[in-house]
N, CA, C and O of each residue as an XYZ file, in Angstrom:
740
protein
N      -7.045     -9.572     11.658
C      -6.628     -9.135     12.967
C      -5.753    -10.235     13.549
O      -6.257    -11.356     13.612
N      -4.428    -10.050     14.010
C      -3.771    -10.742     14.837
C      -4.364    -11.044     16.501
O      -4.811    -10.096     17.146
N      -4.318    -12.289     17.028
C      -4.329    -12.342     18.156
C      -2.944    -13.204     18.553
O      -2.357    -14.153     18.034
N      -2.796    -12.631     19.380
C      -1.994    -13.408     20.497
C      -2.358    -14.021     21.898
O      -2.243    -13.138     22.748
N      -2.799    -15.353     22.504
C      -2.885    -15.280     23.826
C      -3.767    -14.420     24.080
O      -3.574    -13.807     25.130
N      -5.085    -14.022     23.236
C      -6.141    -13.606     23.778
C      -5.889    -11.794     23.555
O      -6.863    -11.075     23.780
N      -4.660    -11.193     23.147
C      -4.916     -9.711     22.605
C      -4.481     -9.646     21.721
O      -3.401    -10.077     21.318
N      -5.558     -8.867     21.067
C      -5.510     -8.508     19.629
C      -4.534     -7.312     19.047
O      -4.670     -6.168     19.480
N      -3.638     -7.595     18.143
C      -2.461     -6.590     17.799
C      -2.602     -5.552     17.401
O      -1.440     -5.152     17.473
N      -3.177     -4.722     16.997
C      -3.414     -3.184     16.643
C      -3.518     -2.968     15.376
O      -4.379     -2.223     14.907
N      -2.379     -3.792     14.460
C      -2.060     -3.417     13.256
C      -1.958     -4.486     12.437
O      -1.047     -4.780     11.663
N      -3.599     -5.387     12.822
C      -4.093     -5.941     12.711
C      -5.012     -5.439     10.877
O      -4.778     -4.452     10.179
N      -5.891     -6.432     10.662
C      -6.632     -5.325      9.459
C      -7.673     -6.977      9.746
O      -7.404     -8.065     10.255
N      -8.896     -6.384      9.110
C      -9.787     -7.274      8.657
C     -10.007     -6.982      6.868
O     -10.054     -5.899      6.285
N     -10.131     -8.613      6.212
C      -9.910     -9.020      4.852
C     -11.460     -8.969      4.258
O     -12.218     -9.853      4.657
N     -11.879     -8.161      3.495
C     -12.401     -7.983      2.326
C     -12.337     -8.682      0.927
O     -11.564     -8.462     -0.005
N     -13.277     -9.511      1.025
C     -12.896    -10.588     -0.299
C     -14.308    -10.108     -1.341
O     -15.452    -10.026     -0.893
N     -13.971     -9.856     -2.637
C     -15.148     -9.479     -3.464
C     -15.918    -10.507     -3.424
O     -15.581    -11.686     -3.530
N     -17.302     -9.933     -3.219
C     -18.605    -11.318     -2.843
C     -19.065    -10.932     -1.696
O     -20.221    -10.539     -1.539
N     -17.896    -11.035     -0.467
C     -18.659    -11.048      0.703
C     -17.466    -10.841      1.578
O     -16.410    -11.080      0.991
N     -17.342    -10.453      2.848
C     -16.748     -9.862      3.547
C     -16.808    -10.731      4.828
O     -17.888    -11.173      5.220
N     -15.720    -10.959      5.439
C     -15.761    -11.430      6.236
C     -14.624    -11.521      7.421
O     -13.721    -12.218      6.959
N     -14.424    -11.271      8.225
C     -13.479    -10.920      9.127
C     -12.621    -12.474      9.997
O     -13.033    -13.351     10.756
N     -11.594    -12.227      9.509
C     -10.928    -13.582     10.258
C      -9.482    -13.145     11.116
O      -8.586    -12.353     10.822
N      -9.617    -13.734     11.901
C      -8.655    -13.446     13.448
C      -7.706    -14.650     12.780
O      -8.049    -15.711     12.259
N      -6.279    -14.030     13.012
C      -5.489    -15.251     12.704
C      -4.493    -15.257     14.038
O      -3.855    -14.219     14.209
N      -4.338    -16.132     14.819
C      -3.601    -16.702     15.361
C      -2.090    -17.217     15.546
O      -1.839    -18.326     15.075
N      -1.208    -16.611     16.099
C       0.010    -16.715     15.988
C       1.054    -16.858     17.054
O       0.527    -16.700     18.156
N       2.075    -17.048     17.118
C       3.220    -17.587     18.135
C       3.679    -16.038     17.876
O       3.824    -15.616     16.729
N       3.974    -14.931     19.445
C       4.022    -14.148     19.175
C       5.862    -14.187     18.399
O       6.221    -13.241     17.699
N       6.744    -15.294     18.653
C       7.883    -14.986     17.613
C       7.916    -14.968     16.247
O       8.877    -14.661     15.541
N       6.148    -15.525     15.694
C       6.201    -15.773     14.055
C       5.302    -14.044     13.966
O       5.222    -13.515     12.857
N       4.732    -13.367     15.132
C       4.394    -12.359     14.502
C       5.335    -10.781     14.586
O       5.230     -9.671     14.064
N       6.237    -11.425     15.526
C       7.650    -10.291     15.403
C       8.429    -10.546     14.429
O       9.056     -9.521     14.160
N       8.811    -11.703     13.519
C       9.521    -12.067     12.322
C       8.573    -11.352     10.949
O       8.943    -10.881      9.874
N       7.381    -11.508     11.490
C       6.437    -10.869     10.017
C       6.368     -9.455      9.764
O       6.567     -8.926      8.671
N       5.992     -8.717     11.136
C       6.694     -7.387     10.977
C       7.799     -6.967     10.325
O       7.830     -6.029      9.529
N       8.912     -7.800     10.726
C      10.498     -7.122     10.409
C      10.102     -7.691      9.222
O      10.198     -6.701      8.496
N       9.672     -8.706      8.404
C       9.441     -8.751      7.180
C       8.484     -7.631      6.421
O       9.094     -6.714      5.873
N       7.276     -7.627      6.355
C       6.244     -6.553      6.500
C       7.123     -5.438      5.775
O       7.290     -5.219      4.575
N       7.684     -4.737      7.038
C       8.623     -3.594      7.068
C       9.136     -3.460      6.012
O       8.665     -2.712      5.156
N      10.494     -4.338      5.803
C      11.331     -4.436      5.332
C      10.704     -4.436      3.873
O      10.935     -3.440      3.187
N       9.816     -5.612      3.249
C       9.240     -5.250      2.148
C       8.431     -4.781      1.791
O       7.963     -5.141      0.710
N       7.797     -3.629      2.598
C       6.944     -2.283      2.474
C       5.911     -3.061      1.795
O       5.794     -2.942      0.575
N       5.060     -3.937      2.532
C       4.151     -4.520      2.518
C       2.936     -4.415      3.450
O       3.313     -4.184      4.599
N       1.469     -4.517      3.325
C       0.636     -4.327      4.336
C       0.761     -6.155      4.971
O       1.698     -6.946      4.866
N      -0.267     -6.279      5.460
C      -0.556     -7.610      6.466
C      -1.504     -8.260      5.061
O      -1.412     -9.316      4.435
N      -2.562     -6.887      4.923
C      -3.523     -7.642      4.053
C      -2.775     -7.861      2.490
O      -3.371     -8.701      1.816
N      -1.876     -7.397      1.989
C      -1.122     -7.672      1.053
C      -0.377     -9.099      1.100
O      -0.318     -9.917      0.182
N       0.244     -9.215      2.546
C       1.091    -10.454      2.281
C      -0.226    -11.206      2.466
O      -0.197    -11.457      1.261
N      -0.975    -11.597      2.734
C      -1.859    -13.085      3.116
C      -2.901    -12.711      1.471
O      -3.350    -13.742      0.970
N      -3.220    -11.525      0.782
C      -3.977    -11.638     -0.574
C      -2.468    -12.578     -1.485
O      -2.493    -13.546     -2.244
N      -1.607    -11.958     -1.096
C      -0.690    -12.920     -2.203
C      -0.586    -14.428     -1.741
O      -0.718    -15.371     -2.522
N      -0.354    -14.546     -0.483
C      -0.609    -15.822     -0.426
C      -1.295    -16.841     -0.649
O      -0.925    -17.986     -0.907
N      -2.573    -16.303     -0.521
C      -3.765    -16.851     -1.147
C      -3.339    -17.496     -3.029
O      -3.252    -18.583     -3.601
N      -3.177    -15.964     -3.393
C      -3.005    -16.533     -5.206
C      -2.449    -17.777     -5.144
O      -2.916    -18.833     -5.568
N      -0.648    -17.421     -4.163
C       0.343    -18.092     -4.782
C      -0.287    -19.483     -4.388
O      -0.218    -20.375     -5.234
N      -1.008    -19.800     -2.951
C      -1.212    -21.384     -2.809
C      -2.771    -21.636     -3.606
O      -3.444    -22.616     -3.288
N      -3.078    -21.021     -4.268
C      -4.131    -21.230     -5.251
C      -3.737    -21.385     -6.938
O      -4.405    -21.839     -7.867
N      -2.472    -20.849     -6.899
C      -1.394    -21.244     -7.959
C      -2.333    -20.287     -9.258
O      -2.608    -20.670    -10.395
N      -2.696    -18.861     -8.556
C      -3.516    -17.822     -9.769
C      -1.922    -17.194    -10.055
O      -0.924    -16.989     -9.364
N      -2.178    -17.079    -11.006
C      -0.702    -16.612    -12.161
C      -1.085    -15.509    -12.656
O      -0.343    -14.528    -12.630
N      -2.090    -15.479    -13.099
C      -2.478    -14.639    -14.156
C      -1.974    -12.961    -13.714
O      -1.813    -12.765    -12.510
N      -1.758    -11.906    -14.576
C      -0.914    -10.878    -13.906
C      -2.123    -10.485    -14.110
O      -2.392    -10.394    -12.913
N      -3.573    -10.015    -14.881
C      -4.474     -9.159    -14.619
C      -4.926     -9.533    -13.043
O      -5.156     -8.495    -12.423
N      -5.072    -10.480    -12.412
C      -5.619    -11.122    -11.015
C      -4.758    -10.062    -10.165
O      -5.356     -9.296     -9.409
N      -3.540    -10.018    -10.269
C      -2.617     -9.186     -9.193
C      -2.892     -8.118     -9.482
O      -3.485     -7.535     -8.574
N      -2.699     -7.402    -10.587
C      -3.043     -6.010    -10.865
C      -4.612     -5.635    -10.192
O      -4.744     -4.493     -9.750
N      -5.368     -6.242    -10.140
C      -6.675     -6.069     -9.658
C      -6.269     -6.252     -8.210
O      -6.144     -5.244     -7.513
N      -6.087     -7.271     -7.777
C      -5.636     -7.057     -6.073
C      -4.746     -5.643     -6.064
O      -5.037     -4.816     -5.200
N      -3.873     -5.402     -6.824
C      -3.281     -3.727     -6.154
C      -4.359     -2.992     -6.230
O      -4.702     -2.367     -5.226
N      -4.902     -2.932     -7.083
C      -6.206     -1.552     -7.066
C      -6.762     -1.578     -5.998
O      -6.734     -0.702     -5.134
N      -7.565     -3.053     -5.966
C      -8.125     -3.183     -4.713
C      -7.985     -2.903     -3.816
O      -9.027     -2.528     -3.280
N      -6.702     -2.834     -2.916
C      -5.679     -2.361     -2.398
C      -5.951     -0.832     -1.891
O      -6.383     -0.252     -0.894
N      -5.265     -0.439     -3.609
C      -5.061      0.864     -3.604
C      -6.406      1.835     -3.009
O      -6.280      2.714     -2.157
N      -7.486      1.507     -3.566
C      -8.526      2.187     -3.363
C      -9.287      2.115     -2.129
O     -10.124      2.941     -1.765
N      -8.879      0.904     -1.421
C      -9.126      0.722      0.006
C      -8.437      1.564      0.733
O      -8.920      2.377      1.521
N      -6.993      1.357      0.429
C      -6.170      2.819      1.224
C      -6.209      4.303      1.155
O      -5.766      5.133      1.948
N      -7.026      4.495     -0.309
C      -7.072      6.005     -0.372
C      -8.706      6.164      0.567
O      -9.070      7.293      0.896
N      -9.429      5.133      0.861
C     -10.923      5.680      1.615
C     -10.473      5.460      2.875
O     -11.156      6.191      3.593
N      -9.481      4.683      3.728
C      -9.303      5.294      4.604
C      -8.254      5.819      5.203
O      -7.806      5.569      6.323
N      -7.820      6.685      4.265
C      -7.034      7.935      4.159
C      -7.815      8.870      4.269
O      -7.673      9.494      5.321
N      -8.614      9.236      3.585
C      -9.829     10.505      3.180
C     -10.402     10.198      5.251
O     -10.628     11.136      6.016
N     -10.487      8.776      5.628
C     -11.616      9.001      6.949
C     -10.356      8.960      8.046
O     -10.647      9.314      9.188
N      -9.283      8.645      7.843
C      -8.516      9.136      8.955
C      -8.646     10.404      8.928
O      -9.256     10.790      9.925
N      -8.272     11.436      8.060
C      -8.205     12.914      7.798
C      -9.435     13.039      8.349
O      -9.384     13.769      9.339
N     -10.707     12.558      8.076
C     -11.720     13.590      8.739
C     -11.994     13.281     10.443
O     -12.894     13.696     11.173
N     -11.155     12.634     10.653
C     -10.916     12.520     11.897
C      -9.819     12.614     12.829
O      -9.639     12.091     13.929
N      -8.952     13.606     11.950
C      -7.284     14.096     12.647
C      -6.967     13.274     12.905
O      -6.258     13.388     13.905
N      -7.105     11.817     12.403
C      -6.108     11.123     12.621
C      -5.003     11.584     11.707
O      -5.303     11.232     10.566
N      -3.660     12.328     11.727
C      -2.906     12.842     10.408
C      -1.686     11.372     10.105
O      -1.224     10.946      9.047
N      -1.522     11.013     11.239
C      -0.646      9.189     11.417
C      -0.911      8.377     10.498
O      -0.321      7.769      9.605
N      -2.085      8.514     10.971
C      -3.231      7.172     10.276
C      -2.977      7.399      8.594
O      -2.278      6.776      7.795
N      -3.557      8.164      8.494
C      -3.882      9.044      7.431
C      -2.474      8.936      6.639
O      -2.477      8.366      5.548
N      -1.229      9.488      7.178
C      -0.246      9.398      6.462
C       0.094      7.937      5.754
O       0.241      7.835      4.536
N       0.200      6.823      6.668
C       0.668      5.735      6.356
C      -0.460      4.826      4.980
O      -0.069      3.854      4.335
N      -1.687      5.406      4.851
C      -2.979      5.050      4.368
C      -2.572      5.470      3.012
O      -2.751      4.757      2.024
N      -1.882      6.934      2.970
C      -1.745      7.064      1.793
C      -0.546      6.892      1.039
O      -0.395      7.308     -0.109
N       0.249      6.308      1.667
C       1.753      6.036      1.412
C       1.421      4.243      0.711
O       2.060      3.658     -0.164
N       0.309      3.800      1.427
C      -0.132      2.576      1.372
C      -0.586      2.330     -0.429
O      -0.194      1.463     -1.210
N      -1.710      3.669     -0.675
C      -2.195      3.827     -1.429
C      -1.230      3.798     -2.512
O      -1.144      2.829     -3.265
N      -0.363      5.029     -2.632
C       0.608      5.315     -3.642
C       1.838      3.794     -4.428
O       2.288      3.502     -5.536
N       1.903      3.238     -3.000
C       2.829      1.331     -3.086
C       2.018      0.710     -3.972
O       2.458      0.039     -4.906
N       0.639      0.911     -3.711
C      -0.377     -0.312     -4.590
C      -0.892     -0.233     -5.964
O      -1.423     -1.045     -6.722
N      -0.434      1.502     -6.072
C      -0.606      1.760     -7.785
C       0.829      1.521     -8.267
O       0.921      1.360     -9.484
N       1.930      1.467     -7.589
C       3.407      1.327     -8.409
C       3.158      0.149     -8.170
O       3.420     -0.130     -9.340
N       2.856     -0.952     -7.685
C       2.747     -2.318     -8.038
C       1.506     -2.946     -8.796
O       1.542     -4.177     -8.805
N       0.744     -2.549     -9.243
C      -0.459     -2.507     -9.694
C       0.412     -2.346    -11.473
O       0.161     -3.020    -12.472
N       1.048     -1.652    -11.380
C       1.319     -0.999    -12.791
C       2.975     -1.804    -13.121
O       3.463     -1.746    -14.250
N       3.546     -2.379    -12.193
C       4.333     -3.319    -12.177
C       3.803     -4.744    -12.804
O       4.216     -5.277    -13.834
N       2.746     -5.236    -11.885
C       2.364     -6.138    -12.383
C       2.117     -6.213    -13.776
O       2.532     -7.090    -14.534
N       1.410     -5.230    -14.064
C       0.704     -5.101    -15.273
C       1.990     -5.365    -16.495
O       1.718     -5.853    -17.592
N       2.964     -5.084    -16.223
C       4.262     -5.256    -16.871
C       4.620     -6.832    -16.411
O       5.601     -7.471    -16.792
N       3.805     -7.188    -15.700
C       4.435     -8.599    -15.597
C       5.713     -8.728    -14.197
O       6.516     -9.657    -14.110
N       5.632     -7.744    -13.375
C       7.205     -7.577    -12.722
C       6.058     -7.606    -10.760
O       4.895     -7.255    -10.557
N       6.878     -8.049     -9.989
C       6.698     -8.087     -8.635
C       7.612     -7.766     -8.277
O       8.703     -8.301     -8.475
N       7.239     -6.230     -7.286
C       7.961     -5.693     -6.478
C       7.894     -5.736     -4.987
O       6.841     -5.347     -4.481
N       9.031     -6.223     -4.061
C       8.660     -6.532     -2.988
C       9.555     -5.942     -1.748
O       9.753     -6.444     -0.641
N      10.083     -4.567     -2.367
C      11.183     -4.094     -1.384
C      11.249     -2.584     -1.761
O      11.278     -2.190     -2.927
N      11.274     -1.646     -0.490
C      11.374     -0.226     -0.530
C      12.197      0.112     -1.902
O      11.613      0.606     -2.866
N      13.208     -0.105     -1.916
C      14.162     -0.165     -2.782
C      13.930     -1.014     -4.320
O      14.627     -0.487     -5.186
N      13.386     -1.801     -4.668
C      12.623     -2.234     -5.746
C      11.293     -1.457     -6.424
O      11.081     -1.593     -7.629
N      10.049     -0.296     -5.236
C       9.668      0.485     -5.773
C      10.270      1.581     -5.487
O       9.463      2.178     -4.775
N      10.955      2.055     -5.570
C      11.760      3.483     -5.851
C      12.751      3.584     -6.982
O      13.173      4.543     -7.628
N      13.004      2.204     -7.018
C      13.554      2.066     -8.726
C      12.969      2.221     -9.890
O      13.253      2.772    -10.953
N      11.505      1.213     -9.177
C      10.993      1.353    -10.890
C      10.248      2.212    -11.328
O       9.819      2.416    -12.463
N       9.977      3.160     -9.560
C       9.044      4.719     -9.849
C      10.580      5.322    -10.487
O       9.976      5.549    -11.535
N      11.414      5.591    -10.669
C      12.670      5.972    -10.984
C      12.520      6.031    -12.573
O      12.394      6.885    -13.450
N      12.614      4.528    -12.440
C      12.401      4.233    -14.053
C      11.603      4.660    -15.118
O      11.803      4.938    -16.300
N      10.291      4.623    -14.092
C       9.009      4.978    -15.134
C       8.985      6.760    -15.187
O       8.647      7.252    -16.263
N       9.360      7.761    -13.969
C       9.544      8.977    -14.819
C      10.719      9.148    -15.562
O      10.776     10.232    -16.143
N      11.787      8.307    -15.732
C      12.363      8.589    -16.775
C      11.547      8.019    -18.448
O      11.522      8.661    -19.499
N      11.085      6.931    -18.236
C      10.582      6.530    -19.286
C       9.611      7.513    -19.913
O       9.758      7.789    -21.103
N       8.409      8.189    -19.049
C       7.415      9.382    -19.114
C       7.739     10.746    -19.777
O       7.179     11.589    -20.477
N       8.970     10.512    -19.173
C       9.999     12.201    -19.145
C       8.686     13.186    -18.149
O       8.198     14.196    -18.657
N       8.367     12.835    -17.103
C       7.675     12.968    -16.378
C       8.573     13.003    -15.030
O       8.454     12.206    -14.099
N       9.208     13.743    -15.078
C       9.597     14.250    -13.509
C       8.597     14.664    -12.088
O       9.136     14.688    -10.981
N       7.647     14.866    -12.186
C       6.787     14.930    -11.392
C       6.487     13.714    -10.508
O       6.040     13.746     -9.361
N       6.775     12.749    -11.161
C       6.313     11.447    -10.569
C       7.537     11.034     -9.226
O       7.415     10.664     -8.059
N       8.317     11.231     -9.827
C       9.244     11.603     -8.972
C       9.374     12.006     -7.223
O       9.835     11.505     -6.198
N       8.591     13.333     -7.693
C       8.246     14.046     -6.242
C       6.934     14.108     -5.458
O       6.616     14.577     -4.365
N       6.205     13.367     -6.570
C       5.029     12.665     -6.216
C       5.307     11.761     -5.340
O       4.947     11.920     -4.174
N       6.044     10.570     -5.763
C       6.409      9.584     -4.957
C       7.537      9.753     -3.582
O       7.629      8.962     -2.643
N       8.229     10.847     -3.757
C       8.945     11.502     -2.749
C       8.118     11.838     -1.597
O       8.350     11.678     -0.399
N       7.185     12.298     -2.147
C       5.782     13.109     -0.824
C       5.183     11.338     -0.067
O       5.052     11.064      1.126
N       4.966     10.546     -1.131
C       4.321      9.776     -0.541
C       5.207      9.288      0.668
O       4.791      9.131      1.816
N       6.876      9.010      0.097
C       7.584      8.483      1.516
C       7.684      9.159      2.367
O       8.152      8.713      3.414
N       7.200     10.804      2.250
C       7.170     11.500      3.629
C       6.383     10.920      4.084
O       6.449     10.380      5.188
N       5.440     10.904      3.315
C       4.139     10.336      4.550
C       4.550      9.160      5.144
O       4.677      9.077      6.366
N       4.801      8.111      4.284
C       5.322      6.928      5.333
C       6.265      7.027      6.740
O       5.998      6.372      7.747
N       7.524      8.050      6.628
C       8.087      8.631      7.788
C       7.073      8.989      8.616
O       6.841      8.486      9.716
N       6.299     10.113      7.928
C       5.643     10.362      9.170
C       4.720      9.609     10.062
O       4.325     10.143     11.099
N       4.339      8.379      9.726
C       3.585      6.922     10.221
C       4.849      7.226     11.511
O       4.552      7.825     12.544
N       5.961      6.814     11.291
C       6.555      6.576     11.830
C       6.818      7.636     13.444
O       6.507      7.355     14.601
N       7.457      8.800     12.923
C       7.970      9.744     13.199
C       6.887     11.019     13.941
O       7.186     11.681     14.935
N       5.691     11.118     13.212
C       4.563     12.115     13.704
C       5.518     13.095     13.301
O       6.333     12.943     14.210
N       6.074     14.153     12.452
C       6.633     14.996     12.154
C       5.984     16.043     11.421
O       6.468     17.175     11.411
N       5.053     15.794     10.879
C       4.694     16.387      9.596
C       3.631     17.428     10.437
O       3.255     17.143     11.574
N       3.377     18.150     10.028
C       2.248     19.363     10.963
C       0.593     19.139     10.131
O       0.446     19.387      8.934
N      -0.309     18.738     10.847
C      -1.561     18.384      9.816
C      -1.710     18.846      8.555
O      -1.996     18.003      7.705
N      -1.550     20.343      8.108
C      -1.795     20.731      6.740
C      -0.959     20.220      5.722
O      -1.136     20.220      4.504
N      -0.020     19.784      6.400
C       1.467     19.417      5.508
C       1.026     18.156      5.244
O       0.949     17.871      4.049
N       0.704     17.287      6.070
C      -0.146     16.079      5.609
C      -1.355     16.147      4.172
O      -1.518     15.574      3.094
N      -1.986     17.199      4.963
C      -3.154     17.390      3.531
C      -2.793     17.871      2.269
O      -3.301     17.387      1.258
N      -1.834     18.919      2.212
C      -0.982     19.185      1.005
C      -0.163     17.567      0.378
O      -0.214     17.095     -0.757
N       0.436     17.116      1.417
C       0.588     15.643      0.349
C       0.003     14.774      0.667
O       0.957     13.998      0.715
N      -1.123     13.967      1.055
C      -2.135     13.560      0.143
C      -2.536     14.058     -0.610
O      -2.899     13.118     -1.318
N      -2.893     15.185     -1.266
C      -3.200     15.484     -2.616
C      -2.380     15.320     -3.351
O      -2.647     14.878     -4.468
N      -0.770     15.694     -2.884
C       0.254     15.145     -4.014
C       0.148     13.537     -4.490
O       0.197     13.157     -5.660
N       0.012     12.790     -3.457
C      -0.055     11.356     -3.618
C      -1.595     10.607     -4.320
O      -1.663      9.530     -4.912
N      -2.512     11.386     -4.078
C      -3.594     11.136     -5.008
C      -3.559     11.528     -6.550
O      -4.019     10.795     -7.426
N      -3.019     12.649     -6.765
C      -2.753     12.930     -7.868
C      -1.211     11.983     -8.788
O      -1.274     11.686     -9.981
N      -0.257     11.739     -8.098
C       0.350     10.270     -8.537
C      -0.274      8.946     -8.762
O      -0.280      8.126     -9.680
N      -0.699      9.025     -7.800
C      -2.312      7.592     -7.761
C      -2.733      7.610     -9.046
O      -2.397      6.664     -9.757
N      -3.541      8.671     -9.601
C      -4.621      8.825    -10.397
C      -4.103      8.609    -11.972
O      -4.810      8.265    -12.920
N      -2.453      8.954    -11.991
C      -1.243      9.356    -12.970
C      -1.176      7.467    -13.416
O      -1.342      6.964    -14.527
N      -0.881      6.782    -12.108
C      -0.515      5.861    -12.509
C      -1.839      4.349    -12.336
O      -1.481      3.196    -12.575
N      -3.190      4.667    -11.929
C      -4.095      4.820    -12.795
C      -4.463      4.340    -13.672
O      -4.875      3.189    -13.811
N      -4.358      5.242    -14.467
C      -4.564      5.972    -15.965
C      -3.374      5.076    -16.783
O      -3.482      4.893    -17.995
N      -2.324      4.579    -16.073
C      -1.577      4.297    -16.949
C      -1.710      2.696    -16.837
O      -1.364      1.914    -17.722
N      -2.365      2.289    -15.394
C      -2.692      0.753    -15.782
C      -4.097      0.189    -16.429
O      -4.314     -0.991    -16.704
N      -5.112      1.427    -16.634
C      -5.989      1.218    -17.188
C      -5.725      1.700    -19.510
O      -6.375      1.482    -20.532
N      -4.720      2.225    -19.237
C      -4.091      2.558    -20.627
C      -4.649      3.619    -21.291
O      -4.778      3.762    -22.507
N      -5.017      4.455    -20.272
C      -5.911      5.800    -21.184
C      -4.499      7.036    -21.166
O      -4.593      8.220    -21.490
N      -3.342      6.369    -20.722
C      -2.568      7.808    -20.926
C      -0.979      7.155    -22.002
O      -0.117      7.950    -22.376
């Protein structure tokens, strides 16, 4: 959770570390937390993503199974609360949760290749890449649905069912790519 001067930022998250859990408020100059956003943004990154990598990198963990496990981790955190925004109309929430989800299995499965992706445009390439490699066009519009959802974080556009129709598209990409960092496909 961000604070500033005593209020706490919204879009904030509390960190989950395997072992034990524990919630830490980080503290900031509100110009270093308007620069992190436009960063954030820009490299279609969560909060808890940039500070888990940071961690590795000033712990100097290399190893690519370590990252691939932080995306899952990730990933599977965003698809549960995706599933509990939805049961609570949050459809916002919900959208961006699973757009979240869908980023952390294309980098999850990046890693696993050894590759870090850190820009809208860096995963839409290599989801690009990999249904051509598949001959799997689906993945494609799998990942297409997921950036609706991210718009709709944005935008509120999407009409609730249209939300629930893609999260299932985006779980079922999830599950695709998966399967493909665990090597059963």
């Amino acid at each position: 959770m961000l604070c500033l001067g005593g209020r706490f930022i919204a879009w904030g998250a509390v960190f989950c570390v395997v072992g034990f859990v524990d919630a830490v408020a980080v503290v900031l100059p509100e110009r270093v937390v308007k620069v992190l956003r436009g960063r954030l943004e820009s490299e279609g990154r969560t909060i808890e993503e940039f500070v888990g990598e940071a961690v590795l990198e000033k712990l100097d963990i290399v190893d690519p199974d370590v990252r691939v496990e932080f995306h899952l981790k990730l990933c599977e955190k965003y698809l549960r609360e995706c599933e509990d925004f939805l049961a609570k109309g949050d459809y916002v929430q919900a959208s961006e949760k699973a757009w979240g989800a869908a980023a952390q299995a294309v980098k999850a499965l990046a890693a696993k290749e050894g590759r870090v992706l850190r820009s809208h445009a860096s995963l839409w390439e290599y989801v690009d890449k990999l249904a051509e490699r598949l001959r799997d066009v689906e993945l494609r519009h799998e990942w297409g649905r997921a950036n609706n959802l991210h718009q709709n974080f944005y935008e509120n556009w999407m009409p609730p069912r249209e939300v629930e129709f893609a999260v299932r598209d985006v779980k079922r990409f999830v599950k695709k790519l998966v399967e493909l960092v665990k090597g059963s496909l």
